[in-house]
N, C-alpha and C positions, 0 to 999 in steps of 0.2 A: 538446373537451379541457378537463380542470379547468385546465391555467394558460394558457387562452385570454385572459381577462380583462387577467391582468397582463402577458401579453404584449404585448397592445395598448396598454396604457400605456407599458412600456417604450419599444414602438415611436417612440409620439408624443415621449415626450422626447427620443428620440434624434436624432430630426428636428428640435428645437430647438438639442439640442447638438453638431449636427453630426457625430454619434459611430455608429455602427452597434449594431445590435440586442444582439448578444453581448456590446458591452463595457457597453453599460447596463443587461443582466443582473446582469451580474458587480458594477457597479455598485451596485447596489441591494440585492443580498446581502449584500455588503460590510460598505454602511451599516447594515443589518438585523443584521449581526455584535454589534453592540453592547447592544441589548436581549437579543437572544437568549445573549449571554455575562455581561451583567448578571444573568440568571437565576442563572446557577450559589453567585451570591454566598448563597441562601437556598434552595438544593438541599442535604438530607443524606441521606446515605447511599447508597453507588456503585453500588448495583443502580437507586435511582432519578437517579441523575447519568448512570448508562450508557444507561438508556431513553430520555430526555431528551435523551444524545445523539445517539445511534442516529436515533431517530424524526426527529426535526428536521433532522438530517445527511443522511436519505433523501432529504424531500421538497428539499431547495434541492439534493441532486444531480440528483433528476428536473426540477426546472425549471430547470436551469441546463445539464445535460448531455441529459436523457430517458433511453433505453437506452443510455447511456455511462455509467450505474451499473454495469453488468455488469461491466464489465473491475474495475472499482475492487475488488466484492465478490468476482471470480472469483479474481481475484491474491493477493486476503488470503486467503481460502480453502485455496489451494493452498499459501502458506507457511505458515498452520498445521499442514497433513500433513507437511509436510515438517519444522517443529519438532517433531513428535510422531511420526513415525516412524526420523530419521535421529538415527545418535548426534553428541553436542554437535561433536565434536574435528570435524566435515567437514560441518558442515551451514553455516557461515558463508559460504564463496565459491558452492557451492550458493545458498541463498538468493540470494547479489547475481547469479548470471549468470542464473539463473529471472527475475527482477525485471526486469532490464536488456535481458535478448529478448523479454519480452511489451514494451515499451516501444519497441523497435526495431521489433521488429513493427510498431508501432503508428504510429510515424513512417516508416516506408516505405510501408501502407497510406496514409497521409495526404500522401505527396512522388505516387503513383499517380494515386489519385484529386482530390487539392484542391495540386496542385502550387503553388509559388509566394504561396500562403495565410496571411496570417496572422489567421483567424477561429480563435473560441475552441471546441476541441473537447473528447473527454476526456482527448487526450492533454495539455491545460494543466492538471488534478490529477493525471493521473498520474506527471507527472514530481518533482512532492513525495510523494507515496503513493509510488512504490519509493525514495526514499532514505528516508523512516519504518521501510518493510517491509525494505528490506536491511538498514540496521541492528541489527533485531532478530535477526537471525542471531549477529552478531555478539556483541551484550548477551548475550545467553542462552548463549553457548557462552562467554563470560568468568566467566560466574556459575559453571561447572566446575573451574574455574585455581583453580590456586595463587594467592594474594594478591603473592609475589615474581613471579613471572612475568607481571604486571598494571601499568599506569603509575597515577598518580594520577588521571588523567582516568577511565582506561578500569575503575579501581574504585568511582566514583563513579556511571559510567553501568550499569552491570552489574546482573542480574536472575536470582536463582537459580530461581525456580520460573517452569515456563510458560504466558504467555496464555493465560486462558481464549478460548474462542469470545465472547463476550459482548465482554472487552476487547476484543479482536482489531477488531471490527466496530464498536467503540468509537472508539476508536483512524485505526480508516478514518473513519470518517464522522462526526467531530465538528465542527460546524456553525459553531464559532468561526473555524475554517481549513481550511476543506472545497473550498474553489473554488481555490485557487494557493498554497497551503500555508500556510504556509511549514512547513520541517520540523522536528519535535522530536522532545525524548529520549522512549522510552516509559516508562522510569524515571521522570522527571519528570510524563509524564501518568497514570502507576498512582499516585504518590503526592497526584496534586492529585485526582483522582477518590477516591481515600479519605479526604483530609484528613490525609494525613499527613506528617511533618518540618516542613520551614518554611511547610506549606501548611493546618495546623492553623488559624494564625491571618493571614488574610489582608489588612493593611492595607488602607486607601481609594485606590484609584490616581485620582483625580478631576484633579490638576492634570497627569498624566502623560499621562491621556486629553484631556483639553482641549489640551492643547500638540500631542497628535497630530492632534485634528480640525481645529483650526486649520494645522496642516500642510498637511493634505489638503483644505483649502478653497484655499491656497497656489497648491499642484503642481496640483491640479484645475483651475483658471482659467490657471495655465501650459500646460495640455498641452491645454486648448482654444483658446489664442490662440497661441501658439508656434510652431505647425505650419501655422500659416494665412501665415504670415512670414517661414518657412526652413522649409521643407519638406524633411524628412532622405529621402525618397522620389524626392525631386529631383537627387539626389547625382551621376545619370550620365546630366542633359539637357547638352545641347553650349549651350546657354546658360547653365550655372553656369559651363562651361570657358572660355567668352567673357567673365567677369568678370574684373576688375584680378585678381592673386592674393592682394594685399590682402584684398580685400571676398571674395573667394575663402574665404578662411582665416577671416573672421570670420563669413559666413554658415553656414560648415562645419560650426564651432564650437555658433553655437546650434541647428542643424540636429539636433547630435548631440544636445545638453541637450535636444529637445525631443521626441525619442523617449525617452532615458531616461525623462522624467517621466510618460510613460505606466505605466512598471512602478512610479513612485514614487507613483503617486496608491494605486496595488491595494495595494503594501506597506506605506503610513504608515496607511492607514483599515484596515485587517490589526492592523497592532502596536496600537493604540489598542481595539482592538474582545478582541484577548488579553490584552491589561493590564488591560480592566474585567472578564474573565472573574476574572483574577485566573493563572492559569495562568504569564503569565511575570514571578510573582513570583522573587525572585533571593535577596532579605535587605533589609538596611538597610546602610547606611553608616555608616563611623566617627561620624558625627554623629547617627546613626538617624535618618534620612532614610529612608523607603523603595525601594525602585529595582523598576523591570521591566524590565529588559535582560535578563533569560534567553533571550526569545526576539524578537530586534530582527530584522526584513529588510535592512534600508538607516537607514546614516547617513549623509546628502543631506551635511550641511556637510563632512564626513568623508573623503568619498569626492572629491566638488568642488575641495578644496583638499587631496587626498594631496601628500605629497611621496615618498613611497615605493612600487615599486610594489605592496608586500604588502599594506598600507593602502587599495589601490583596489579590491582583488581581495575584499580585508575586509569594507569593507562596502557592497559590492553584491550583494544579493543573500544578505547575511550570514550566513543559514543552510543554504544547498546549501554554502556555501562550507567553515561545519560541519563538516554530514557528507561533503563531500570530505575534509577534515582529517583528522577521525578515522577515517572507514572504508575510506578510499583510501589516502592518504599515508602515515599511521602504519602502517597496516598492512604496507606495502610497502617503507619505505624503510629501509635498512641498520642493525641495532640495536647495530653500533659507533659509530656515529656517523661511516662515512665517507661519501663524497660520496654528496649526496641529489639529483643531475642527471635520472636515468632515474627518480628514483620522483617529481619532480616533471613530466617530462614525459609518465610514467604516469597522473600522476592529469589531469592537461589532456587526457590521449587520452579520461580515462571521461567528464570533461567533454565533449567535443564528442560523444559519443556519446551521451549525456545529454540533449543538446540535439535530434540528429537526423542525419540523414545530409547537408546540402546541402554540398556541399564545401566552400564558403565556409566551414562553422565550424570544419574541422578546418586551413584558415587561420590564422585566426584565433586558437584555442585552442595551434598550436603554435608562433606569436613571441609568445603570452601566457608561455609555458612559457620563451623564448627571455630576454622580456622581466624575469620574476621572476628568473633566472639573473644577469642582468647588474645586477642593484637588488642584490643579494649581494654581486658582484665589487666594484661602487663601495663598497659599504660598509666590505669589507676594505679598502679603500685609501681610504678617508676624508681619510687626512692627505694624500694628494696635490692634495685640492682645498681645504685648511682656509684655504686664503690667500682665497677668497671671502667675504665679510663672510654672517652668517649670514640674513638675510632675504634677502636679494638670493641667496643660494643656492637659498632655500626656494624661490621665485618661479621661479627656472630650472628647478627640479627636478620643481614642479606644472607649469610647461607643457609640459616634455619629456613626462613623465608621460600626461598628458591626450592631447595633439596623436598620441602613439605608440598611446592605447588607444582612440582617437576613428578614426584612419586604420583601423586592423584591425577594429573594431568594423562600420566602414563596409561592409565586405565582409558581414558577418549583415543589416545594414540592407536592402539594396539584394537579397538572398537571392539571387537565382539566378546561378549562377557567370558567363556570357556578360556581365553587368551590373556585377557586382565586377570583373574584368578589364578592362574597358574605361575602369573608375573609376583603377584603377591603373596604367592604361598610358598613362595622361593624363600621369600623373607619372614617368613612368619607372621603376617602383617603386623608388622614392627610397627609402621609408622602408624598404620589405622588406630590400635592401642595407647599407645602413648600422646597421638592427640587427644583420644578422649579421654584418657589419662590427665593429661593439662586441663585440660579441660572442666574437671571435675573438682582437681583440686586450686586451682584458681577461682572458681567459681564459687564453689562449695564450703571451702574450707581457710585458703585466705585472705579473701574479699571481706567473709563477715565477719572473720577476725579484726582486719585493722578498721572493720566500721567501726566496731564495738570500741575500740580501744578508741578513735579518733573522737566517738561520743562523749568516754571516759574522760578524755583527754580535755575536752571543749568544755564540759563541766569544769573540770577543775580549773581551768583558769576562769573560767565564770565566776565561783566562787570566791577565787582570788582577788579580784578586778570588786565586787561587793564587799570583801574583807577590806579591801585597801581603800575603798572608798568611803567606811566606815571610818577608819583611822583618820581622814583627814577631815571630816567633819569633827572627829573629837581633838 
């Protein structure tokens, strides 16, 4: 085989870092992200941008995937015909359930055969490849609308004319973010493949990328020694339940941090290797600074210390979270602006189906839905807790926060359902309870409370405001 060679390299270092074969693939692609995105800064012209991507995009799918290129190219394929035979007004939800069942397919094939699994197969691009590809249903049938019947977002992302075949395969297989996405606009990638709008003239990202390799030199030496010391895989031996609950809760704690930083190594060396492409250029700053946060996965201090829980949900994982945003949520949720409940816990259902079928995630996904709900209700009633001095609040609100998305989290950790139950029944599912607990009574009971009184309330100065203006006429 041609990538015999560096497979046996990979192999050897893996065996040094302790790490298995596929993630020192993944690995090493990664790193290789960055010369290979360094290119584009002295590519002109998009038929030679597209080659360039294409071709380089193939070979690190075949060595990284092999015949798990197929689904990739089969999928963009088939939503090309579908952009090019169906009319705009119904091809958008078309597109996303075509997308969404080759993917389910694809994780029921994989819960079958490699049950309980977490090696890298094609289903880890494919899950950023159909929210790229569902999207595009979307962009292209807004490029048909009215300008009034469009938000500002969704006239920004929009695309009147359609993919050629060439983008399309462009688009899949571009080699800057070809192995775990992350997912972008194609708006954005037709104009940085042309050179056009703000992508004419592409500042130097040199201090943006160096702050991100030093990142991921960071999280990389955490997520090799982390797990050697709280092992998150250990979550349901009867010797973690024999600890004080003290050391319980703190070994819990970095147990979780040190799974996350497995997904933070692949997405800090990711945004660093697209900012030297130049791709998620954004603009400058009131200062003219330049920035690349078009396309960020995770911000580690961000997420670490939310205080909110929209802000956790923000940025992990930063851009599925995105295209949930825009293609899920907005799409769905009531365009009077009334209760957005069921299109939030709509879009946590496509989420957890997104992910796969173990039951565990649709746990999980729906006290996440449960959980964003009640970060809402507190806010409405902010003033009932203002008598907390404000850091001493912040401090309560990151640990609620954490400790609520670290317990449910735990249930995807540990994946197979028999193993999260037995994790939770340790605890009595304290926490399942007691969120819906808040949940209930913040919603329920006093939400309509302080309407009612803020109505009361609004009356009577109404009243007041006609009394006294009586007064001054007489």
């Amino acid at each position: 085989m041609f990538f015999d060679p560096f497979d046996n390299i990979v192999h050897e270092v893996g065996l040094l870092l302790g790490k298995p074969d596929d993630q020192m693939r993944l690995l090493l692609i990664l790193l290789g992200s960055y010369p290979i995105g360094y290119v584009f800064r002295f590519l002109r012209g998009r038929n030679l941008r597209h080659f360039y991507s294409i071709f380089l995009g193939v070979i690190l799918h075949l060595f990284m995937f092999r015949d798990g290129v197929v689904h990739f190219w089969g999928l963009g394929i088939v939503v090309y015909l579908i952009l090019t035979v169906m009319k705009k007004k119904s091809l958008p939800w078309v597109v996303f359930i075509v997308c969404l069942t080759h993917l389910s397919a694809m994780h029921l094939y994989r819960m079958l055969f490699d049950f309980g699994n977490w090696s890298l197969d094609a289903t880890t691009f494919l899950m950023p490849l159909i929210s790229r590809l569902s999207s595009l249903g979307f962009v292209y049938s807004d490029g048909s609308k009215d300008e009034k019947d469009l938000t500002e977002e969704q006239m920004e992302r929009r695309i009147v004319d359609k993919p050629s075949i060439v983008e399309m395969l462009s688009y899949i297989s571009f080699p800057v973010a070809g192995m775990c996405g992350p997912f972008f606009e194609f708006r954005d990638f037709r104009d940085f493949m042309e050179e056009k709008g703000r992508y004419k003239h592409i500042p130097s990202s040199s201090s943006f990328v160096w702050k991100k390799m030093l990142e991921g030199v960071i999280v990389l030496a955490l997520a090799v020694k982390l797990p050697t010391i709280c092992d998150p895989y250990e979550l349901e031996s009867d010797w973690f339940f024999d600890m004080p609950y003290l050391h319980q809760y703190v070994y819990w704690m970095i147990a979780c941090f040190a799974y996350r930083t497995t997904y933070f190594v692949a997405w800090v060396i990711n945004d660093g290797g697209l900012a030297l492409s130049g791709l998620s250029y954004s603009g400058t700053t009131p200062q003219g600074q330049p920035k690349f946060d078009r396309i960020v996965s995770v911000n580690i201090i961000q997420l670490e210390a939310c205080t909110v829980p929209r802000e956790g949900v923000r940025h992990w994982n930063s851009m599925t979270a995105e295209w949930l945003r825009h293609y899920v949520y907005e799409r769905v949720r009531p365009r009077n602006g009334g209760d957005a409940t069921m299109a939030t816990m709509g879009t946590n259902l496509v989420s957890a189906f997104w992910h796969g079928f173990y039951p565990t995630y649709y746990n999980t996904f729906f006290f996440l839905a449960i959980i964003a709900e009640i970060g809402k209700d507190v806010y409405r009633l902010r003033h009932l807790f203002s008598f907390i001095p404000g850091p001493i609040s912040a401090v309560i609100r990151n640990l609620l926060i954490m400790t609520s998305l670290n317990y449910f989290a735990t249930g995807m950790i540990l994946l197979e359902f028999k193993k999260a139950m037995k994790y939770y029944a340790k605890y009595n599912f304290f926490w399942h309870l007691m969120i819906l607990g808040t949940f209930v009574v913040f919603r329920f009971a006093l939400l309509p409370t302080f309407k009612k009184r803020s109505k009361k309330d609004n009356g009577t100065k109404g009243e007041d405001k006609s009394e006294k203006a009586k007064l001054k006429k007489e």
